[in-house]
N, C-alpha and C positions, 0 to 999 in steps of 0.2 A: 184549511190546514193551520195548527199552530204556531206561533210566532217560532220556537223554539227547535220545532222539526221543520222549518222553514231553511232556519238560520243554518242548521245541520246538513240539512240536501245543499245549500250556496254552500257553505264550505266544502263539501267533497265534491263538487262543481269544480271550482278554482282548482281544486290540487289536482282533477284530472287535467284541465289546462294548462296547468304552470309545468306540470310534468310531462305534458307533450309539447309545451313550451321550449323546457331545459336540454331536453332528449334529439331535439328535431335537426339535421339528424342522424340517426345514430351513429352511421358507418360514416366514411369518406365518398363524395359521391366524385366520380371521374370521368372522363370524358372517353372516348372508344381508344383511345393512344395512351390510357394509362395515366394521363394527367389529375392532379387530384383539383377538381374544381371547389370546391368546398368540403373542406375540415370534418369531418363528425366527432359528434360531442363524448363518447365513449372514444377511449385508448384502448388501444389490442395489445396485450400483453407479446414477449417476443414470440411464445409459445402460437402463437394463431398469424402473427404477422410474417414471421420472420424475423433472423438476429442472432446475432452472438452475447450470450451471458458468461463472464470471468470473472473467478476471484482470483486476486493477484495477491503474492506474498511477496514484501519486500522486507530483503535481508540486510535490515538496521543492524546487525551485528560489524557486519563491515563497513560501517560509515565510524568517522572519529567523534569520540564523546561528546565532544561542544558541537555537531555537525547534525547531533540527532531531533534534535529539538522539532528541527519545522522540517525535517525529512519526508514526510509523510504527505506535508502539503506541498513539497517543492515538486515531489512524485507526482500529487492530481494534477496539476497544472501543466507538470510537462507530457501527458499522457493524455490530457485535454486539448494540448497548440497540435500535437502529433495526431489526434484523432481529426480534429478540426482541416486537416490539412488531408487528410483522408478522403475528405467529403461528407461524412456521416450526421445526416441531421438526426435533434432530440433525442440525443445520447443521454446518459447518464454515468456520471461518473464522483462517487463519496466514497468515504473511509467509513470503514470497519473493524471494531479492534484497534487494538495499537499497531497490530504491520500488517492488515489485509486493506484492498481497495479494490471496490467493486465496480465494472465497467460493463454495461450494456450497451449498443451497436444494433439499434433498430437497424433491417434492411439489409443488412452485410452477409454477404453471401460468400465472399472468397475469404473463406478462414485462414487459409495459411498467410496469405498476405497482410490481414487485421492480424495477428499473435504475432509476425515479423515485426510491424511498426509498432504494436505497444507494449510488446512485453522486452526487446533489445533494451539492453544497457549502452549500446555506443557510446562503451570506453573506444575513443580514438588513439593510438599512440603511435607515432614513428622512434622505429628502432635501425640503430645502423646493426649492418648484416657485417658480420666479420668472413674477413675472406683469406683467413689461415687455412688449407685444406687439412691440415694435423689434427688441429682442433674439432674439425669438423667429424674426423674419422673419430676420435676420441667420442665425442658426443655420441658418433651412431653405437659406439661401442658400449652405449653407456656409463661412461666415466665422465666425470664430472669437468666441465671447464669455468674456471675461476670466472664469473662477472655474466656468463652468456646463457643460455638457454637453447634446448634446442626443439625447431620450429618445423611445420611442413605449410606448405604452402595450399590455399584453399583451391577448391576446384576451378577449371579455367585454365586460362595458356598457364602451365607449370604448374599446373595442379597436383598435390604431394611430392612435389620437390622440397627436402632437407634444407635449410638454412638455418647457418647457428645466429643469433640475434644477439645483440646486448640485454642482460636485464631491465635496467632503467632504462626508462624511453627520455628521448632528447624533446621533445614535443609533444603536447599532450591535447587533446580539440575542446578542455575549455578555452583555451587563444583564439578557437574560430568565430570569426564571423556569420559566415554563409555558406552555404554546400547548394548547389543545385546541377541540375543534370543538361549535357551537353553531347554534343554529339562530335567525332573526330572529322576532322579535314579530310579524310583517306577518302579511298572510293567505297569503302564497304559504309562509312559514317556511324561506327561502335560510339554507343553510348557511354561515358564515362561520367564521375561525379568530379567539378571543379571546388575546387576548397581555396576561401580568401581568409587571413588570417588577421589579427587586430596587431596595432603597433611590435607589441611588446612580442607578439607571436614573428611575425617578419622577420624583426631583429633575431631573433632566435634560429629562425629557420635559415636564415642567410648566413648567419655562422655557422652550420651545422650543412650544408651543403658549400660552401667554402670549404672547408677542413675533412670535407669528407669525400674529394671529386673521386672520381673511377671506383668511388663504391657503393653498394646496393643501401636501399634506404627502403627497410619495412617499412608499409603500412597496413600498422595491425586492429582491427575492431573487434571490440570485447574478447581480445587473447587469440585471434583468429588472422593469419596474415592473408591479407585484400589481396595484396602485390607487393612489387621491390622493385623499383627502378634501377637503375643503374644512374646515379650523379654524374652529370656529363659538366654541369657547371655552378655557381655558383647562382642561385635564385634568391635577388633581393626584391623582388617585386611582392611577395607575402602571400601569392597566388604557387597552388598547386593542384594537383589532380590522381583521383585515384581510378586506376582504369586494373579489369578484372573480366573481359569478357563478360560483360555482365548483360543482361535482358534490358530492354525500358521499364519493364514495371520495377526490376531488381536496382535498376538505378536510381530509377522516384522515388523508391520506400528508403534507400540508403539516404537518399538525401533529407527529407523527410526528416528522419529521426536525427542524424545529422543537424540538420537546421535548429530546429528548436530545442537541442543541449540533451545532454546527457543525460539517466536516472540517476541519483544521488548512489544508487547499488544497486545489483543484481536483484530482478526479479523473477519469479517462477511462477507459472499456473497452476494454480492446485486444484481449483475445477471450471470447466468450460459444459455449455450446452448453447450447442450449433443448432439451428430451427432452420431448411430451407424453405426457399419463398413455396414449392409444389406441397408443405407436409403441413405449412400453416394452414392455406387455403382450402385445404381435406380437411382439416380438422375444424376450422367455423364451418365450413359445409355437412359434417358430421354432426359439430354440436347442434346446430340449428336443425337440421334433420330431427334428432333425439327429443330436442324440448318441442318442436311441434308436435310430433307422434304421441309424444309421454304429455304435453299440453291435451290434446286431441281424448286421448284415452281417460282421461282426468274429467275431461269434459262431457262426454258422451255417459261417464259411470253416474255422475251424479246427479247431473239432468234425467236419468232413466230411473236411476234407485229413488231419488228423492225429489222428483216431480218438481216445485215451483221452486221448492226450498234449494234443491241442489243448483236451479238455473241463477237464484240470487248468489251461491254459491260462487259461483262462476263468473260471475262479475264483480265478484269481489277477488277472484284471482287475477283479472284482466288486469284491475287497479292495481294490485301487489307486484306483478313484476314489473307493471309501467312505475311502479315507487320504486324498485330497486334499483331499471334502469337510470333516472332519476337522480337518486343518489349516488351512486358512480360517476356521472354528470357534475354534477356538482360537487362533489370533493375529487375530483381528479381521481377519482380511481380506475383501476387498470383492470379489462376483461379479461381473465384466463383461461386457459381451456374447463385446470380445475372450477375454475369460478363458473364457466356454464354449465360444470356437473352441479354445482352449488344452487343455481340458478334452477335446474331442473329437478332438484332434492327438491328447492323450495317448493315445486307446482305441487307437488304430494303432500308433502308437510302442512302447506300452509289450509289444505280443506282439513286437516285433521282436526283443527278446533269444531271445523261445521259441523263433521261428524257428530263430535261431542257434543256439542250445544242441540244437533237436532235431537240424537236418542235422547238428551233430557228434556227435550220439547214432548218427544214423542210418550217420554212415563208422565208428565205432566197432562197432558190430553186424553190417555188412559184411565188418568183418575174422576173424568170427570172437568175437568174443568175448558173455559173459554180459551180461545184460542189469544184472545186480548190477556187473558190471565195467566197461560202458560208460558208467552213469549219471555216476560222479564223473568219467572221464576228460572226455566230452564237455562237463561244466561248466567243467571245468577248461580245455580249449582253447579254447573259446566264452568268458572270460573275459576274457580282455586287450583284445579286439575290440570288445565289448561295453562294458566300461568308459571305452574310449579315446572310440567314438561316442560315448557319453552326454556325457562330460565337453564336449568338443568344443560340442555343443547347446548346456549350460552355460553354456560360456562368450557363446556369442549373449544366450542369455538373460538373463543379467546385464549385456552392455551396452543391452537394450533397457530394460531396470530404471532402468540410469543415466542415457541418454539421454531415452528415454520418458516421455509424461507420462501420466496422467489414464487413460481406458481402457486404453493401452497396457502401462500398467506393470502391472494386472491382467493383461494376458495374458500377459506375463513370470511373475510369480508363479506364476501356475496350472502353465505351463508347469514352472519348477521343480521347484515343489511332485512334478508330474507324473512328472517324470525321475528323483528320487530313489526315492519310493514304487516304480515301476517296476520301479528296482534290486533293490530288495529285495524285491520281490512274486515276480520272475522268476527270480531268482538263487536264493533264499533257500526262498520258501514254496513252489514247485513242488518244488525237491527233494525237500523235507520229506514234502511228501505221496507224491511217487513213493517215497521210502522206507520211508513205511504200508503203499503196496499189495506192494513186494517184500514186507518181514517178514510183514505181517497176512493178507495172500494172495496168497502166493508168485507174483508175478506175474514171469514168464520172459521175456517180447516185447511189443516196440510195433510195431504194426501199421500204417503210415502211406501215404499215399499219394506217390507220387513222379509228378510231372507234370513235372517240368524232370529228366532224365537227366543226367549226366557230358556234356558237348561236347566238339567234338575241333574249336573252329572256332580259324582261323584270324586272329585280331581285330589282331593287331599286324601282321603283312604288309598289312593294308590301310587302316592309319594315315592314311596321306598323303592319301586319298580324304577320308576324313570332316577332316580338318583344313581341306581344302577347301569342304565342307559346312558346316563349323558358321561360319567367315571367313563365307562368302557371307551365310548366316543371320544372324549378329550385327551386319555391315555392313548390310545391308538394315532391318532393325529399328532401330538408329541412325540410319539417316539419315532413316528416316517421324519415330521422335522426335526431331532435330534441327529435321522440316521442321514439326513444329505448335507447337513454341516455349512460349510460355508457356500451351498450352490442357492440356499435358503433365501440369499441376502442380493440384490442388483446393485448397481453401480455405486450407487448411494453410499452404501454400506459396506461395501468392501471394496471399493476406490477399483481403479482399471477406467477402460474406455468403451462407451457404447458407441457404434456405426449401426445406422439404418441405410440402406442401399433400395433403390426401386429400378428395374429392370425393363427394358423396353420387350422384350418377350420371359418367360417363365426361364428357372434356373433351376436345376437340382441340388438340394443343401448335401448332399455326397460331391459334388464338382466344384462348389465354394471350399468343405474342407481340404479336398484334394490340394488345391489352390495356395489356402493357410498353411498346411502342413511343408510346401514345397518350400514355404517363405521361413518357418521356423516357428509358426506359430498355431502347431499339429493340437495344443491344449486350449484354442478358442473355444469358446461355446458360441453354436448358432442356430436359430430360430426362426421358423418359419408361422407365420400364422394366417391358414386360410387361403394368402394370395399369394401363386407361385413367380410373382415378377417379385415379390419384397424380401428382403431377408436382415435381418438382425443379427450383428455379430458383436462377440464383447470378446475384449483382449484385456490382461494384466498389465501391458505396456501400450501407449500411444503408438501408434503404427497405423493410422488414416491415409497418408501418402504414399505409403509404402502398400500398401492395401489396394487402394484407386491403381497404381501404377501396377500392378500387379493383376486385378481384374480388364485393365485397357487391354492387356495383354493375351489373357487367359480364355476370356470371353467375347474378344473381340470378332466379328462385328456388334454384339448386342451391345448398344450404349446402356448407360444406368446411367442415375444421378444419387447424389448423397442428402439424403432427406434431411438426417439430424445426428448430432455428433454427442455424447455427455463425456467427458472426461472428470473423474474426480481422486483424486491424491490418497493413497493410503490413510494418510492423516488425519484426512479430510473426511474420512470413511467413517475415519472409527468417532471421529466428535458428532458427526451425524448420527451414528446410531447413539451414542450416547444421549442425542437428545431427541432423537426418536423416544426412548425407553424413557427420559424423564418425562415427555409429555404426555405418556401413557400411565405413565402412577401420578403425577400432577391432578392428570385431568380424572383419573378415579376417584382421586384423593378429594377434587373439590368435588364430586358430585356426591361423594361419602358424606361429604361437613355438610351442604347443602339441605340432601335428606335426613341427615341427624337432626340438624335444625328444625327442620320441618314435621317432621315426627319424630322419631329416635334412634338412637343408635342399634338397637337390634333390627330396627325396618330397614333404615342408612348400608349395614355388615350385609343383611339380606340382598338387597336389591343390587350390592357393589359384587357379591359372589354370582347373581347371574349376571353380572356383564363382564366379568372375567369367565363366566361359561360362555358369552358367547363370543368373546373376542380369541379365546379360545380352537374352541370349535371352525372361527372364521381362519385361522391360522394352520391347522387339520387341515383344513381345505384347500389352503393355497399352496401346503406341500403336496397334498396326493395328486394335487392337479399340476405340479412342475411348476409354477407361479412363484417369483421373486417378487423381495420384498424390498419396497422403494418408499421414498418420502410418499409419494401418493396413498398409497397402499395404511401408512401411519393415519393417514386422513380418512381414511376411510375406517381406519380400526375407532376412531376417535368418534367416529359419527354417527358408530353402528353402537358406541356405549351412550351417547347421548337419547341416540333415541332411542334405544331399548328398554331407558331406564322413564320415557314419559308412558308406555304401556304399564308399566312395574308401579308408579305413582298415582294414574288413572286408578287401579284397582287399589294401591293403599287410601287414596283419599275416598271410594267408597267404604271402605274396610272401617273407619273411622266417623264417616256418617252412616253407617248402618250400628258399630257399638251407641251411637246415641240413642236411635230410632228403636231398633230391635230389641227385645225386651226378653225375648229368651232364647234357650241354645245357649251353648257353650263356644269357647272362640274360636274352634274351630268348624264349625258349624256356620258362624259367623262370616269366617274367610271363605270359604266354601260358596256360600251364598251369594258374597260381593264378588268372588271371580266368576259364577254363573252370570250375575246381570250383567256385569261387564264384556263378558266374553264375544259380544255383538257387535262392541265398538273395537274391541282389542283388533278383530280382524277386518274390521272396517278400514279403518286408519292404516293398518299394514299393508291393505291390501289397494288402497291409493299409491303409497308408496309406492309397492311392489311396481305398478302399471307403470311409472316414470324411470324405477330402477331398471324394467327388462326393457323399455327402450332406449335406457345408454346403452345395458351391456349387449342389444344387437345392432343400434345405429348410433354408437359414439365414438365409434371410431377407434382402433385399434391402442391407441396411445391412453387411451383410457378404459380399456377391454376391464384388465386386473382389476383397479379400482371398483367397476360398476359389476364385477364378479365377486368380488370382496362384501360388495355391500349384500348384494342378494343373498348370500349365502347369512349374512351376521342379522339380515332383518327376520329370515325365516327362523334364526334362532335365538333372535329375541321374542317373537311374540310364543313360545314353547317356554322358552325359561321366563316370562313372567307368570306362565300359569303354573308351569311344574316344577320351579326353581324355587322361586322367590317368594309366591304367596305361602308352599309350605313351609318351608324354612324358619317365617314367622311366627308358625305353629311347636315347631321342633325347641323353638328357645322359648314359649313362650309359659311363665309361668308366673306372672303378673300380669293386671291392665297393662295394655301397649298404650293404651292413651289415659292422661292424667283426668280424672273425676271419672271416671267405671269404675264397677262395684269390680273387687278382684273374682268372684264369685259368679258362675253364669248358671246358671237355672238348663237343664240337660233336657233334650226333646227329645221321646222313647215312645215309643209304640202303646196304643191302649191298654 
């Protein structure tokens, strides 16, 4: 062996090591009690683990002008001591924007209790209670009373009881201390919260229960009266207490936030997505399901089509996902669920180079030549093609990055990640080993199967037909999604609340509306898919609690559990689609400049019209089929133009080494030619894909259904519009060389 393929086999040696080194491993391994005995080097996004994800808006408008400055960090910090206090390990919590702050909650399962502790304001304020009954009648009457307010009293002993309040509060809980929770002397032992207060507060409070004995003394949090005692005397000890009937848990989170000080202002949730711990562990059992099978299926096609060649194949995908896991490893990146679709896009994509490189192995051996002689040629013509596809992905990929939030920008990552390793796994390490088996055993032939032969069909003469075809197709599909308006759009996109519910026996989605309708909310939409224990419901208004408590009810004995929650804000709807929609003209727009660059802008206009047919067409189909459109769904439209458009470039970079080669015919004649030879690989490559794609969309699990429906349908109508789209279209404009040094003139091939 030579020093140089020597040195080539030790380094892909070490990187298999070091990457079951980095990797090892993967998960968290635990002991039979749930214990995590050792750490795994992959992070599970909330989506697989479990967790609450919030964006929190805080309303800097009500803070004073000099107060705004460091508002934003006084907010993470206090929403970090209050989380910390929670219990919640490797949280996350930064700024976004100038008044959003983003807070993830690995593990947290009781929602309403995490939104109690971090999204309160606990403004604290004692108000004395006037005890004019005139006044008070005044107030209910609606009329105004000079200086007072009029208040009802929160739920608990005197629950909606009227009291008119003073406006100004005599004490405010920056003066506190310390709040914590305590239990009463009495025989029942009601939990209450004690409040100690700092000098200047004491002082205050001891004048203000002096001067104020035999009268009631609110205490109100964020404009909400707790209680009112009744001032029996005057309290200079700087110690108080607010008691409310309250729960232990309702006491701990009051104190809680209490403790560690106030938000600088009101904050709101403008979207939430709840993951419980039962819909994570479905879903890595789902993903992992789908990449073995679509692994498996990957494996058996090309070990069987292409004999030695497809088995090196295949150990060059082993090494590719051991790189991406790897890389995730090491830069701290986070698994998503999107990401193991990305992961599982990868097994298909990444033989798509093999593809390539083998049919040009295989016209290379055709001609006659060594098997030592075709190896480099065919790399070498399989290169330009190969590299231009990938890039192209690329570039999708990195605007789904920039646009993308939260799971999605994991599936970008992976996807990356994916595209590169690829490169070099296909390019690089197959060679290396086919040039072990030449030197080490003189290996002569590859033996492969050819199921697609050379075509002699006729695809551009009958152009005009399918332009008619796909018009009709893409108008038809518009105008069902024109005619359902906003039912088009999930959560994402037109803000409301999604509830997933799982059922310990099946349910009838006629007895869930029943249910909704009784509660007021007859305009839900709900969804069933497949399995009659789960049901999906989306509401315009948050109503989870109200929801649950109403199902304890309705359906009781059958328990349920609440899988996953999304909440997202009108507001919040419409900037997401907004940037849904820019990242879909961005990401055409680079793959436009790209192929302009690369060839020209008539090929670039060409090849950017069929991926708007088929992003199109993919859209046709997820209205006829009742399919809403989510951030997912964008990722999916995004990666069905990336790779539709390395089918479209495959056949233009033929298109351009057959003008050099071919010496007569006319260009269309020319293109004609180059989509026939091509036509073998077009459905090669699609049809790896395909294998990975149909096993998301039957073992991916429900939460990713849409997306890996999205994809099937946009890959099957990419490889149709790169043949009946795109190659003729070039033809249609073309009336110059499309590449620079051709004669403009092509010599016409006619019958004797």
């Amino acid at each position: 062996m030579n020093k140089r393929l020597q040195w080539k086999m030790l380094g892909i040696v070490a990187l298999v090591i070091a990457s079951v080194y980095v990797i090892w491993p993967i998960f968290d391994v635990k002991d039979k009690d749930g214990k995590v005995l050792q750490k795994g080097k992959i992070n599970l996004g909330l989506d697989l683990r479990g967790g609450m994800h919030l964006v929190l808006k805080l309303d800097v408008e009500k803070i004073p002008f000099e107060g705004r400055h460091d508002a934003m960090e006084r907010a993470i910090e206090i929403i970090r001591n209050r989380v910390d206090q929670f219990g919640v390990g490797e949280m996350a919590i930064h700024k976004q924007g100038k008044d959003h702050i983003i807070v993830q909650l690995p593990g947290v399962t009781d929602r309403e209790r995490a939104l109690e502790i971090v999204g309160r304001t606990a403004h604290l304020e004692f108000k004395v209670v006037s005890d004019n009954t005139e006044d008070l009648k005044k107030a209910l009457n609606n009329e105004s009373v000079e200086g007072y307010e009029l208040k009802h009293m929160e739920a608990g002993r005197g629950g909606g009881e009227p009291i008119l309040v003073e406006k100004n509060a005599v004490l405010t809980g920056d003066l506190l201390v310390d709040a914590k929770t305590e239990f009463s002397s009495s025989g029942f032992g009601e939990p209450y919260v004690s409040l100690t207060f700092n000098s200047k507060g004491a002082d205050l409070f001891s004048k203000v229960t002096a001067t104020n004995v035999g009268k009631r003394l609110a205490i109100a949090l964020d404009g909400k009266i707790q209680s009112a005692p009744v001032i029996r005397e005057p309290i200079p000890s700087g110690r108080a207490q607010i008691t409310g009937n309250f729960s232990v848990d309702e006491a701990n989170a009051l104190s809680v936030v209490l403790r560690v000080g106030a938000l600088p202002a009101p904050v709101t949730v403008e979207e939430e997505r709840t993951v419980g711990p039962l819909l994570g562990t479905d879903s890595i059992r789902s993903g992992i399901r789908a990449t073995v099978i679509g692994g498996i299926l990957v494996f058996v096609f090309m070990a069987v089509y292409y004999g030695l060649a497809g088995i090196v194949a295949n150990i060059a995908l082993v090494l590719n996902i051991l790189l991406i896991l790897a890389a995730l490893a090491m830069f701290k990146g986070t698994l998503t669920l999107p990401g193991i679709a990305g992961l599982i896009l990868t097994i298909g994509m990444a033989v798509d180079a093999n593809v390539l490189i083998y049919e040009r192995i295989r016209e290379e051996l055709k001609l006659g030549k060594s098997l030592r002689a075709a190896l480099p040629a065919g790399y070498h013509r399989a290169f330009s093609a190969i590299l231009d596809s990938n890039l192209t992905t690329l570039v999708a990929a990195a605007l789904l990055f920039k646009f993308g939030s939260g799971a999605i920008r994991g599936f970008a990552v992976t996807l990356t990640v994916g595209i590169i390793a690829s490169l070099f796994t296909a390019i690089t390490v197959t060679r290396v080993i086919f040039e072990l088996f030449i030197e080490q055993m003189d290996l002569a032939n590859l033996k492969m199967m050819q199921l697609f032969p050379e075509t002699k069909i006729d695809f551009i003469g009958k152009r005009k037909i399918f332009y008619l075809l796909s018009s009709v197709v893409i108008i038809a599909g518009l105008l069902i999604f024109g005619m359902r308006g906003e039912k088009n759009y999930g959560v994402d996109f037109s803000g409301g609340t999604l509830q997933q519910f799982m059922f310990q026996s099946p349910v009838k989605v006629d007895d869930v509306r029943k249910a909704l309708k009784d509660m007021g909310l007859g305009n839900a939409s709900i969804q069933q898919y497949g399995n009659p224990k789960e049901v999906m419901i989306r509401t315009q208004v948050e109503a989870v609690a109200r929801i649950k408590e109403k199902f304890n009810e309705v359906f009781k004995p059958n328990k349920f559990e609440l899988l996953r929650v999304e909440t997202v804000g009108p507001a919040v709807g419409r900037n997401l689609r907004l940037g849904a929609a820019l990242a879909l003209i961005y990401g055409l727009g680079g793959i436009l400049t790209y192929v302009m660059f690369r060839f020209n802008l008539k090929y670039a206009a060409a090849g950017v019209i069929a991926l708007f047919h088929d992003v199109f067409v993919a859209v046709g189909a997820l209205a006829l089929t009742n399919r809403q459109f989510d951030l997912t769904i964008v990722a999916a439209l995004l990666t069905i133009a990336g790779y539709s458009i390395n089918d479209t470039i495959v056949i233009y970079d033929r298109i351009r080494e057959n003008l050099r080669l071919v010496k007569k015919g006319s260009f269309a004649d020319i293109v004609n030619l180059s989509v026939n030879q091509t036509l073998g690989r077009t459905i090669l490559t699609s049809l790896t894909t395909m294998l990975v794609t149909v096993s998301l969309l039957l073992f991916g699990g429900e939460v990713l259904n849409d997306f890996a429906f999205c994809l099937f349908i946009g890959f099957i109508s990419g490889v149709y519009s790169t043949v009946y789209i795109a190659s003729p279209l070039i033809i249609s404009w073309h009336k110059q060389p499309a590449i620079k040094g051709v004669k403009k003139q092509y010599p016409v091939i006619s019958k004797k």
